[in-house]
N, C-alpha and C positions, 0 to 999 in steps of 0.2 A: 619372513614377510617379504612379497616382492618388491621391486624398487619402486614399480604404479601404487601400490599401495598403501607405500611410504610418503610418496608424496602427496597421495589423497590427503592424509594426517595431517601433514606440513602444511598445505594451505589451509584446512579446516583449522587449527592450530592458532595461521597465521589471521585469519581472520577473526576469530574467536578472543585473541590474545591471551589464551588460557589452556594450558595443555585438560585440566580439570572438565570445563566445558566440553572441548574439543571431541574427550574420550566419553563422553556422555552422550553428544549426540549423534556420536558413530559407532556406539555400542561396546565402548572397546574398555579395559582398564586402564586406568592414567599410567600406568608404569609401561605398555603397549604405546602408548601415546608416544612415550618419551623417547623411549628406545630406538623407535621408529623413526624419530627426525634425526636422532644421535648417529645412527647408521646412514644416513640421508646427507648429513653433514660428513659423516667419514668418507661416502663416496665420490662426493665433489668437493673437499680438500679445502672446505671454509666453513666457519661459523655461519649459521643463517638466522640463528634465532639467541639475543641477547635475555637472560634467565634471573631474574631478582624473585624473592619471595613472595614480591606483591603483582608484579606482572611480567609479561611476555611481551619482546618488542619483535620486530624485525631488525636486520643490523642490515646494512647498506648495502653488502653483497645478496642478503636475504632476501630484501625490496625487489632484487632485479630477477633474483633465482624465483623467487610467487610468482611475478606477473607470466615468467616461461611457463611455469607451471598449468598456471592458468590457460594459456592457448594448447598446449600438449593435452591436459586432460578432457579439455572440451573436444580437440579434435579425435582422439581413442571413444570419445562420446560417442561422436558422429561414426567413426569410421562399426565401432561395432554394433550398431545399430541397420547398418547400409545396408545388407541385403537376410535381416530377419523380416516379416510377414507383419503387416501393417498394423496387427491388431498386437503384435508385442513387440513393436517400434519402441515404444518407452517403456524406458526402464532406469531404477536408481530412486533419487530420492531428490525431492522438490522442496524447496523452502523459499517461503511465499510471507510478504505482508502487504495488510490491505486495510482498511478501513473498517473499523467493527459491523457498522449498518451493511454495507454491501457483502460483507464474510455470511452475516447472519440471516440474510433476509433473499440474497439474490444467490450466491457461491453455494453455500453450505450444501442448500435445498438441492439443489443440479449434480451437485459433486459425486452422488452415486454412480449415474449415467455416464459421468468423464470415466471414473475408475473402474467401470464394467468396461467399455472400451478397451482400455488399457492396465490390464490386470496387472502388472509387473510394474506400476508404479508406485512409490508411498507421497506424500504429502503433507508437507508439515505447513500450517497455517497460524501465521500472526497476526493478531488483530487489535491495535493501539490506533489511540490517537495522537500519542508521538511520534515524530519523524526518526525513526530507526537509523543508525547507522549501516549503508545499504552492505558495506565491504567488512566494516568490523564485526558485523553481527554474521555475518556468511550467508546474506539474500541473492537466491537465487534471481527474483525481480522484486521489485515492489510496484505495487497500486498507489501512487500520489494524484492528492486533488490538490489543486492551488500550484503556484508558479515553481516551475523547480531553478534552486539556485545555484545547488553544486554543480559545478564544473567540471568534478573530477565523475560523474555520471552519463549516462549515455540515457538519454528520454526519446521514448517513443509515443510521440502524442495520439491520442486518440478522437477526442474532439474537446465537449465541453457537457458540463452538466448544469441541464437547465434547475433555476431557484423557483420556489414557490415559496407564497407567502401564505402561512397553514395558522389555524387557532384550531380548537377544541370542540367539541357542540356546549358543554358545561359553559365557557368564554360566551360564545352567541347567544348562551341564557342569559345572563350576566350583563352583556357590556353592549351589545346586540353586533351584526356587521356591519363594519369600517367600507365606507363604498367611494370615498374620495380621498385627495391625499387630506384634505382639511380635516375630516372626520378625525384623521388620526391624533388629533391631539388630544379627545379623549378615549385614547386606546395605551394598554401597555404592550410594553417588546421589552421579551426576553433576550438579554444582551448576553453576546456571546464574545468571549475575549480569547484570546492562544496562552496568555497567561493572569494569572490571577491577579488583579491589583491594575490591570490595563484597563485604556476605556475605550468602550465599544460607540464609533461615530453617531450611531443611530439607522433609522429605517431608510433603503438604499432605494433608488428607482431610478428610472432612464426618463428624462423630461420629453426627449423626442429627438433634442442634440446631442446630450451625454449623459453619465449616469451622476445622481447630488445623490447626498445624505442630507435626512431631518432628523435632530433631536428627538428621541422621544423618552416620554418617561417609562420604567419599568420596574420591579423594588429585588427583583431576581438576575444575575450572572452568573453565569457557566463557563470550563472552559473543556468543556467535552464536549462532542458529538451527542453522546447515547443522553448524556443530562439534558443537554438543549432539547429534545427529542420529549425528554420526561415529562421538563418542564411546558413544553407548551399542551401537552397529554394533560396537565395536569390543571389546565387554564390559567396558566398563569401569565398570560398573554401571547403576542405574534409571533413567529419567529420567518426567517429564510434559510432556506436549506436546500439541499439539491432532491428533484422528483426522485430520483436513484434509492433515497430513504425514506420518504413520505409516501409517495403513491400507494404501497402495499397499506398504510395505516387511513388512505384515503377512502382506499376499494374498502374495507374496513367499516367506514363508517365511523373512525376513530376520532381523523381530522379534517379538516373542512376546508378549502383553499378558498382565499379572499384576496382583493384587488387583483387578480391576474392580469391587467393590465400598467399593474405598477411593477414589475418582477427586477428583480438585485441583477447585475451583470454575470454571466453563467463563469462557471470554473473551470479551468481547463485543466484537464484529465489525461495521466500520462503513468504510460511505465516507465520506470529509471532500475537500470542496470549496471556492475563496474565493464568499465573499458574494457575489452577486449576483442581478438579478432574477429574469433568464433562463438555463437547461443548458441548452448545444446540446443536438439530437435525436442526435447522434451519443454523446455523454458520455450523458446516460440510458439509449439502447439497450443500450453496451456497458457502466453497470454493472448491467442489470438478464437480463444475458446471461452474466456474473463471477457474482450473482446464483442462478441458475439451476445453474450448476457447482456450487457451495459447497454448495446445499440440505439434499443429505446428508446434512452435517459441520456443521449446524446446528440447534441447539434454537431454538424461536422463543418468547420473553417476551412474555406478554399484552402487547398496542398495536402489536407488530411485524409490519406487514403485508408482502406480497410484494413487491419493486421491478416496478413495471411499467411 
């Protein structure tokens, strides 16, 4: 096994915290795995990977020996890619997460067209509405909606995705349309929490100087996406969401948008990546191709330029 291919292992490894994992999603057998770093460790004359039965750390010379790793392998990325023929520029293997609506409804559908392009790519797609670990998990970028806090992250903003406020036609039999904020008090909303047992402030709007919350009642809380989505499908009252996952269920006929001029303050929308020198040409192209999909369902904030 060569020494580049050693240390492919070693950061997949190091990322992964799992030689098990590690060798699974590189094809390889766990005993490949190991061997591989063990010889990786004998040629630079230090332990890099601390080994107990329940996990895999990094050891301190290890921390510093990854991140080399990481600028070396991106740049052998770049460098042999340099002068093949545009249509088989990418190559290797992509590991991607994203929000399940936008995987499912906007990515997925287009994803033939990318991959015709670029036949020598693979692509692995994650699609949770948990905040992945971007470096433990071994993401090549992630798709984040909402504010990013890590630090130890590199974010490339995109813009902002606009909310709408959507019911059902089943709700409009029912309850009829809400056309004022007064109206809303006797309307329900579907309350959406990040965790279960939290409480959701109520129905968001911009007065005309800032954005308030009203209480409202609702007898249903979610704290996913694809449920929130269900639940208002299912009349169970308002929700706000970004156009990004309602529109298609609009064009549809599915859901109905109401007050558009009371709309929640938009999200802002960004890739986050680990620190490094060097993004492969293949991670730039495809988020600036994710990018190009979103445009739409994005307002752009003064500074916010096009990925390209």
């Amino acid at each position: 096994m060569s020494r580049l291919e050693c240390m492919q292992i070693f950061v997949r490894v190091a990322e992964l915290a799992s030689f098990t994992r590690a060798a699974e999603a590189m094809g390889l057998q766990k005993a490949s795995a190991s061997m591989a770093v063990r010889q990786l460790e004998e040629h630079v004359g230090t332990r890099l990977l601390n080994r107990t039965t329940r996990k895999v750390q990094l050891t301190q010379d290890g921390r510093v020996f990854y991140e080399r790793c990481k600028d070396l392998l991106a740049q052998v990325d770049e460098v042999q890619s340099m002068f093949q023929s545009r249509s088989q520029s990418l190559r290797g293997r992509l590991r991607v997460d994203m929000p399940s609506g936008i995987a499912q409804e906007h990515v997925i559908p287009k994803l033939r067209g990318f991959l015709r392009e670029h036949p020598l790519l693979e692509i692995e797609i994650s699609s949770t509405d948990r905040k992945v670990d971007v470096i433990r998990e071994g993401f090549d970028c992630v798709l984040r909606v909402g504010a990013v806090e890590d630090s130890s992250l590199v974010a490339r903003p995109l813009g902002r995705f606009r909310l709408l406020n959507c019911v059902s036609p089943g709700y409009i039999e029912e309850r009829g349309v809400p056309r004022t904020l007064e109206d809303l008090k006797s309307h329900l909303l579907v309350h959406y929490v990040t965790t279960l047992g939290g409480k959701c402030p109520g129905f968001e709007y911009f007065d005309g100087t800032k954005y308030r919350t009203v209480p409202m009642n609702g007898p249903v809380t979610v704290s996913s996406a694809g449920a929130y989505r269900a639940a208002c499908l299912a009349g169970l009252g308002i929700i706000q969401a970004p156009a990004v996952g309602l529109q298609p269920l609009i064009e549809r006929g599915e859901l109905v948008e109401v007050l558009p001029e009371l709309r929640a303050e938009p999200m802002p929308v960004a890739f986050v990546y680990a620190h490094r020198r060097n993004l492969s040409r293949r991670v730039q192209v495809f988020m600036a191709w994710v990018a190009e999909i979103l445009a739409p369902y994005l307002e752009k904030p003064a500074g916010v330029e096009r990925l390209r």
